[in-house]
C-alpha positions in Angstrom: 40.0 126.7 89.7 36.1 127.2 90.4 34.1 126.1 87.1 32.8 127.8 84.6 29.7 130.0 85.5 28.0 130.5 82.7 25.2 129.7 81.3 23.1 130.1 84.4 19.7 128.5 85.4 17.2 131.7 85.8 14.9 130.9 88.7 13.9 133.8 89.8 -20.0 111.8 115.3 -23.2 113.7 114.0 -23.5 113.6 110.5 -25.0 116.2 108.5 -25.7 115.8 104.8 -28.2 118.0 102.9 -28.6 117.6 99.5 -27.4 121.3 97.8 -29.7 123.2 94.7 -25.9 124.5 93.3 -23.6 121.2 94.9 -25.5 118.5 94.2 -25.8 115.7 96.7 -23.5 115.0 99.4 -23.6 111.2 98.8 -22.7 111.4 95.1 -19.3 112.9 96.6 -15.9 111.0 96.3 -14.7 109.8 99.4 -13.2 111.9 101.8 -10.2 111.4 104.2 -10.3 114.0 107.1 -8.7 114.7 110.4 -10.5 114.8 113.9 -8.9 116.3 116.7 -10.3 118.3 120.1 -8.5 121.2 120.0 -6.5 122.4 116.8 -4.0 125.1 116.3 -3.2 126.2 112.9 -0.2 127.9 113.4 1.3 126.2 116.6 3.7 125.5 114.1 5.4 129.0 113.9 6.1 128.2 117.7 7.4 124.6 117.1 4.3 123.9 119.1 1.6 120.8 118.7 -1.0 121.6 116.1 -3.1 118.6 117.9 -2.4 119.4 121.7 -5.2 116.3 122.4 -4.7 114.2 119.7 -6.3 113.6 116.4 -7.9 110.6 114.6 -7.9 110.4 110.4 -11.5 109.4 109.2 -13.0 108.3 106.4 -16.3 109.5 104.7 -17.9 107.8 101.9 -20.9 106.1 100.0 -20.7 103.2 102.5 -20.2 104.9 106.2 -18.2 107.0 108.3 -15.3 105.4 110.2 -12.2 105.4 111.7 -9.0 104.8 109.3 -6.0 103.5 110.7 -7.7 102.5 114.3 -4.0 101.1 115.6 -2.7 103.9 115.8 -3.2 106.3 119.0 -2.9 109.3 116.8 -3.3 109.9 113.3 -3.6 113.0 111.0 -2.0 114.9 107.6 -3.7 113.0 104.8 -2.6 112.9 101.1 -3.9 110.7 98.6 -1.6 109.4 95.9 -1.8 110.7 92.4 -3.4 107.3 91.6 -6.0 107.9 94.4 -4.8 104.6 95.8 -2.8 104.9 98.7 -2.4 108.0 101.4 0.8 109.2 103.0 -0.3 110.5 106.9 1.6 111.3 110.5 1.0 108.5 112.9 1.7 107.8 116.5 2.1 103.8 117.6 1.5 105.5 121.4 0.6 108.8 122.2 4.4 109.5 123.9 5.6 108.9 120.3 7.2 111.0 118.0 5.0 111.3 114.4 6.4 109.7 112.2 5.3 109.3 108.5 3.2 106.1 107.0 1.5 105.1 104.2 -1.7 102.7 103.7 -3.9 101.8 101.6 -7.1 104.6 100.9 -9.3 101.9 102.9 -6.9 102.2 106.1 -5.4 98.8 105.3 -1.3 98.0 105.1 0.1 101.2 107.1 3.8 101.2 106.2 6.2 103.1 108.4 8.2 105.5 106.2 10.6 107.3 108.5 12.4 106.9 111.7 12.7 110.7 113.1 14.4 111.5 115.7 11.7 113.8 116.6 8.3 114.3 114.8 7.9 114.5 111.0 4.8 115.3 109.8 2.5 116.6 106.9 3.7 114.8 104.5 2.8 115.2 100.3 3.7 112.9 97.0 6.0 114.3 94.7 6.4 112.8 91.3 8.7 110.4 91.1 8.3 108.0 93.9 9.7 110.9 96.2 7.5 112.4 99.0 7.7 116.0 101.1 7.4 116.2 104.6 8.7 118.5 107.3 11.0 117.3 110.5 11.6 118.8 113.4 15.3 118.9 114.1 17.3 121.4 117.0 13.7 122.8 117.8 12.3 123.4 114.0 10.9 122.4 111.5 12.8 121.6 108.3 11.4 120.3 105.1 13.3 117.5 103.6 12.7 115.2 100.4 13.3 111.5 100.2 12.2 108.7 97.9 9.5 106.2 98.1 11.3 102.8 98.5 8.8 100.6 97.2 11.2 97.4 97.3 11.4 97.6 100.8 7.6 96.8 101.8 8.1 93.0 102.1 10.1 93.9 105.2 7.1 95.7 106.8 9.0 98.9 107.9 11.2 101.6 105.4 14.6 102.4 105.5 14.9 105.2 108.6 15.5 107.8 105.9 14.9 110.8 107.8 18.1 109.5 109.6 20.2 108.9 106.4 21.6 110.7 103.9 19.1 110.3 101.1 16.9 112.6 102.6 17.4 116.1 102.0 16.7 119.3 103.6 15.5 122.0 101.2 14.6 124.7 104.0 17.6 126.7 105.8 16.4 129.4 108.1 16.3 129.9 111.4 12.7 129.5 112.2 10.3 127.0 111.0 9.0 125.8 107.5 5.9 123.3 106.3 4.8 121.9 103.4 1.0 123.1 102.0 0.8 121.6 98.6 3.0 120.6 95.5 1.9 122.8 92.8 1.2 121.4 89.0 4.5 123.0 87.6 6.6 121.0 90.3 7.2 123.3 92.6 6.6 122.6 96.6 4.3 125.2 97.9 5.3 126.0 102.0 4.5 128.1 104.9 7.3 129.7 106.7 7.6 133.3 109.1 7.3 136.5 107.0 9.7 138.4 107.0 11.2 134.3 105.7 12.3 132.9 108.4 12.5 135.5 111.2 8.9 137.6 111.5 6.1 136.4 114.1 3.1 136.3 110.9 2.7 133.1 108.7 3.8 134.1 104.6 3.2 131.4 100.9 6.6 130.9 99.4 7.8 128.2 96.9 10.8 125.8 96.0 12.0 124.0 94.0 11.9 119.6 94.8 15.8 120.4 95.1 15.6 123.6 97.8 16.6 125.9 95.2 14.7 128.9 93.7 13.2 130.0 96.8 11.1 132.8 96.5 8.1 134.4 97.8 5.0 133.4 96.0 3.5 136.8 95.8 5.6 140.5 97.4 3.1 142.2 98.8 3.0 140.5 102.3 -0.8 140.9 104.0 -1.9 139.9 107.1 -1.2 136.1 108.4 -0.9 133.5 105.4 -0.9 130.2 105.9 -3.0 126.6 104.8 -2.5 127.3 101.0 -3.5 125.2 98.5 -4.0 124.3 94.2 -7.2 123.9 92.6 -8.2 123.4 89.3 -8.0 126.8 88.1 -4.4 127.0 89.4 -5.3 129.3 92.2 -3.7 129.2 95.1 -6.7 129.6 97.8 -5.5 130.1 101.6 -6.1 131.5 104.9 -5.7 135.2 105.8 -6.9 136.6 109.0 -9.4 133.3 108.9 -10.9 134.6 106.2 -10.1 132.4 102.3 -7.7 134.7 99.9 -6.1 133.3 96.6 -3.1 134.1 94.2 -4.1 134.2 90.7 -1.9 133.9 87.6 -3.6 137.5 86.5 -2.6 139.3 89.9 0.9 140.1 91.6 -1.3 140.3 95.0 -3.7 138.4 96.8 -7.4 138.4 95.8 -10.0 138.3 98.7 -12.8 135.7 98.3 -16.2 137.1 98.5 -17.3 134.5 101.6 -19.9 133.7 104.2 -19.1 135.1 107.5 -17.1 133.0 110.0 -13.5 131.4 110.2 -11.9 129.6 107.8 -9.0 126.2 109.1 -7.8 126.4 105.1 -6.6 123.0 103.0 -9.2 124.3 100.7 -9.5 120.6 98.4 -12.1 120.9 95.2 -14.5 118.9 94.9 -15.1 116.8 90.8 -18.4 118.7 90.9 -16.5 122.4 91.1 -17.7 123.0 94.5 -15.3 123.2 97.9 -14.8 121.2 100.8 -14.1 123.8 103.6 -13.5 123.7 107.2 -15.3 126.0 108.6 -16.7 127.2 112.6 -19.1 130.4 112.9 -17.1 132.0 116.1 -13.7 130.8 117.7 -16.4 129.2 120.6 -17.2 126.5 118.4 -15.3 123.6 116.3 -14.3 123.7 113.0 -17.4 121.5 110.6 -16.6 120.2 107.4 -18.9 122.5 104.7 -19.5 122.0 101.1 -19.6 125.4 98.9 -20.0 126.8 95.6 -17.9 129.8 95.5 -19.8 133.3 95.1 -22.5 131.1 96.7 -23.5 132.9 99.9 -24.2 129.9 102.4 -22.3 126.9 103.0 -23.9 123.7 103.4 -23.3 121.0 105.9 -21.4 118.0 104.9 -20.2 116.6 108.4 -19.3 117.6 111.6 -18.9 115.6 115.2 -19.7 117.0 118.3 -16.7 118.5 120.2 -13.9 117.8 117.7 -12.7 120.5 115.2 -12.6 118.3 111.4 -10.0 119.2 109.4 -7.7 118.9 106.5 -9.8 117.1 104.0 -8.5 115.0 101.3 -10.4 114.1 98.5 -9.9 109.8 97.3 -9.7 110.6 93.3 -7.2 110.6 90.8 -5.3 113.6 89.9 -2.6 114.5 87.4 0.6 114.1 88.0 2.9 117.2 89.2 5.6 118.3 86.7 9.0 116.7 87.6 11.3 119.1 88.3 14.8 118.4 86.8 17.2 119.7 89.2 20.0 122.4 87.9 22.4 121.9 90.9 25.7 121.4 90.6 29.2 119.7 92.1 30.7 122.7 93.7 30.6 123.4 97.6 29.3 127.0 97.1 26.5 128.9 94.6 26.6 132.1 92.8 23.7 134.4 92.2 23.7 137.3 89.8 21.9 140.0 91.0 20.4 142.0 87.0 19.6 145.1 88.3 18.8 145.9 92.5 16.6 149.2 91.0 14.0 146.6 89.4 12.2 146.3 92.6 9.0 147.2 94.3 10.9 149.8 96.5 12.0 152.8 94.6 15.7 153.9 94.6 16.8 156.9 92.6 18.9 156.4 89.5 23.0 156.0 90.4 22.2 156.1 94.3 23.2 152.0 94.7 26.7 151.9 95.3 27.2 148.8 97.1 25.7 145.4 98.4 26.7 143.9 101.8 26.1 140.2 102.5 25.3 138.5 105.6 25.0 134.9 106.5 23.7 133.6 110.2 25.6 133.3 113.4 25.3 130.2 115.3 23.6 133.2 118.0 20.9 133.7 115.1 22.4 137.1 114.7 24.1 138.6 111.4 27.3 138.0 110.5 29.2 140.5 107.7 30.9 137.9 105.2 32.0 140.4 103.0 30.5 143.1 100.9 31.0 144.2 96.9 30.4 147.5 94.3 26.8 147.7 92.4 27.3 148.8 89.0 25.7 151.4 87.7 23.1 149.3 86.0 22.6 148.2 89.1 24.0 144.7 88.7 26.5 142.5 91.0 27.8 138.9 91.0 28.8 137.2 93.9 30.0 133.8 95.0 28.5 132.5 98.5 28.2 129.8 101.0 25.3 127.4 100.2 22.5 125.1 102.5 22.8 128.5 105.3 20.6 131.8 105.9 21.9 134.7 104.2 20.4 138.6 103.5 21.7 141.9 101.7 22.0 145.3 102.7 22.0 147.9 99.8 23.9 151.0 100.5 24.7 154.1 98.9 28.2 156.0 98.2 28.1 157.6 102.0 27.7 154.1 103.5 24.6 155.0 104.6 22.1 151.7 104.3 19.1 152.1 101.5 17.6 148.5 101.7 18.1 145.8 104.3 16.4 142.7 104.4 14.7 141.4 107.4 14.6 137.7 106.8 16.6 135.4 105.5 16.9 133.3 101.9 19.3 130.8 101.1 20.9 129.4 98.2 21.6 125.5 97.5 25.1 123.9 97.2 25.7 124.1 93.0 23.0 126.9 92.5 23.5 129.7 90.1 20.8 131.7 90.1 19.7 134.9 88.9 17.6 137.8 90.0 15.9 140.1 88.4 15.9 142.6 91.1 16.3 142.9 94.3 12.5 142.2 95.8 11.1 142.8 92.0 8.7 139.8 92.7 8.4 136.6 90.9 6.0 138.0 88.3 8.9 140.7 86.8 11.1 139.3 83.5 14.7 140.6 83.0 15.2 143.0 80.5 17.3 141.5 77.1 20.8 143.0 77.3 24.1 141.8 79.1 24.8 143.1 82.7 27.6 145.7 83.1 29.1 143.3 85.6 29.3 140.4 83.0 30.7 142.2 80.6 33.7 143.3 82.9 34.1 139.7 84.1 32.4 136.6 84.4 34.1 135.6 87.7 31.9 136.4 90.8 33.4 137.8 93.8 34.0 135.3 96.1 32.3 136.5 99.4 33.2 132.1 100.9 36.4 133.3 102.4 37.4 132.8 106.2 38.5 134.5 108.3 38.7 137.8 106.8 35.8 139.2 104.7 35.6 140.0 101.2 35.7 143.1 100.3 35.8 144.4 96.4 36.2 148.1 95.7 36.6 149.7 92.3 35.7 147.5 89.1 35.9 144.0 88.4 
């Protein structure tokens, strides 16, 4: 007997430094981790490509000088600075015919620590709250991000457990193509960059999920151009890349907002500065490399806060203390499967007409990448269904109506977590919708979901529940 389903979670090296009129001066600036690399490719990571085809070196800028961090290492990039402003997790390479693998040292670039033991690379690695950290590992070709804790009782022995090769890492991405961690957001949630449509398109696309890999959902529905490099400032914006131009999500808006900027590109890992301003990479044409720039927003010139000649600077970090991310407290639970109860598939940002829903099919991925039916069930006429379905694997609906004929199919892929109940309000109603305050039909006929986990044969459910 399956457990009970109810209640459910609802988830739905030339320096420049000029001394600014609106910034203040450059030397009164925290200290500043940064990567410097040749040549640097944003998105090689929607390939499974190298983002530094030539390397890249972490530096440090501060009050004293500018240096090298971390000078044993033949490689070195993906800063993040503790929540203490003490210590920095960052990829590393012993040797350049090394996978990257992730350490952690102190701010000053002494006591590197090696924290995994990938098979492959891991890289871009972020604290979580918790003494856990984020990172994303290659694995069959793509990247996956996984979770894992922060053994702190393990430093006398000089190296960390492999835990990339253990079990207490844990993959929260499960699509076909690859995923990366941008930021972790106040409220607890890990901010990503995946393919849009989610796991299948060719464009980058924000999403969000949960420290567990459940609740994943797009961060905003209205998919622009190319999204990627997203990241939290003190407002709660989300600031990123579009088009190499900086965009942001705003808590007033259910679509992006365009940032009035100077002309030129943007690299995006937008970090705030204490004094309000913005540390930006920035390059005037793609002929040139990317300069670290210090700007006010709404300002309309950036000024120059360091750049070297021939390497693109990137991802800054900013050495200060920060608050502490919510924690999220996991609603998983011990079952092999996860159910998700869809409200009402006419709440969404595509228009159906009233009664014209008549059933949902559901698909999960072959091991060809292609769909595969598991089974399909009735809509009520309130538009709402419950199903039962495999967990930790891609999976996508198709909404049809009474001829068979299909009315909605989704492109990418979503999956649910092993012990996930979830509920939707719609079907592609965006995160920014609230379900309406009355019972589903399909709950009120039975609160056992249609079990869509059984093989061989598909499920199939016709008539009422």
């Amino acid at each position: 007997m399956r457990p009970i389903k109810l209640p459910f979670l609802l988830i739905s090296c030339l320096l420049f430094i000029s001394a600014s009129s609106f910034g203040g001066s450059a030397l009164s600036t925290p200290a500043i981790i940064y990567t410097t690399a040749p040549r640097y490719d944003s998105e090689a990571w929607l390939r499974g490509a190298e983002r530094f085809p030539a390397g890249a070196k972490l530096w440090i800028h501060d009050a004293k000088r500018q240096r090298e961090l971390f000078r044993e290492f033949a490689a070195s990039a993906d800063p993040n600075v503790s929540f203490d402003g003490t210590r920095v997790l960052f990829a590393a390479k012993r040797r350049m015919s090394d996978h990257w693998q992730i350490w952690e040292g102190a701010t000053d670039g002494t006591d590197p620590k090696q924290i995994t033991a990938c098979k492959s690379d891991c890289i871009t690695p972020f604290y979580l709250p918790g003494s856990q950290f984020v990172f994303a590992e290659r694995k069959n070709g793509r990247f996956v991000i996984e979770t894992a804790p922060l053994n702190e009782d393990q430093a006398e022995y000089g190296i960390r457990p492999a835990l990339s090769a253990q079990i207490n890492a844990v993959p929260l991405t499960f699509i076909p193509g690859n995923a990366l961690p941008t930021d972790v957001l106040r409220d607890g949630r890990i901010l990503f960059q995946a393919a849009y449509p989610l796991g299948a398109g060719s464009k980058a696309e924000l999403y969000t999920v949960y420290s567990d890999g459940s609740g994943v959902e797009s961060y905003r529905c209205d998919h622009g151009a190319d999204r990627h490099s997203g990241r939290q400032n003190d407002a709660g914006d989300i600031v990123f890349v579009s088009s190499n131009r900086l965009e942001r999500f705003t808590s007033p808006l259910a679509h992006a907002d365009a940032i009035s900027s100077p002309a030129g590109q943007f690299a995006g890992d937008v970090v705030q500065l204490p004094s309000g301003d913005w540390l930006v990479s920035w390059r005037s044409s793609s002929a040139e490399p990317y300069r670290l720039m210090q700007w006010r927003p709404t300002a309309q010139t950036l000024q120059p806060f360091t750049s070297e000649s021939g390497s693109n600077l990137v991802q800054p970090a900013v050495i200060v203390k920060r608050p502490v991310p919510n924690r999220h407290p996991s609603g998983l639970h011990e079952w092999a499967n996860a159910n998700i109860l869809c409200l009402n598939a006419y709440t969404s940002k595509d228009h159906f007409d009233p009664g014209s829903i008549a059933s949902v099919k559901v698909y999960a991925a072959a091991t060809s990448g292609e769909p595969k039916l598991l089974g399909s069930s009735p809509v009520e006429s309130d538009g709402s269904f419950f199903l039962h379905v495999p967990s930790d694997q891609p999976i996508r609906f198709e909404l049809l109506d009474r001829r068979g004929k299909t009315l909605k199919k989704e492109s990418g892929w979503f999956w649910m977590r092993r012990g996930e109940q979830r509920i939707c309000v719609g079907c592609h109603a965006g995160p920014e919708r609230a379900p309406d305050n009355e019972v589903p039909e399909v709950l009120q006929k039975s609160t056992d979901p249609l079990d869509l986990t059984l093989q061989p044969a598909h499920s199939t459910r016709t008539g009422g529940h």
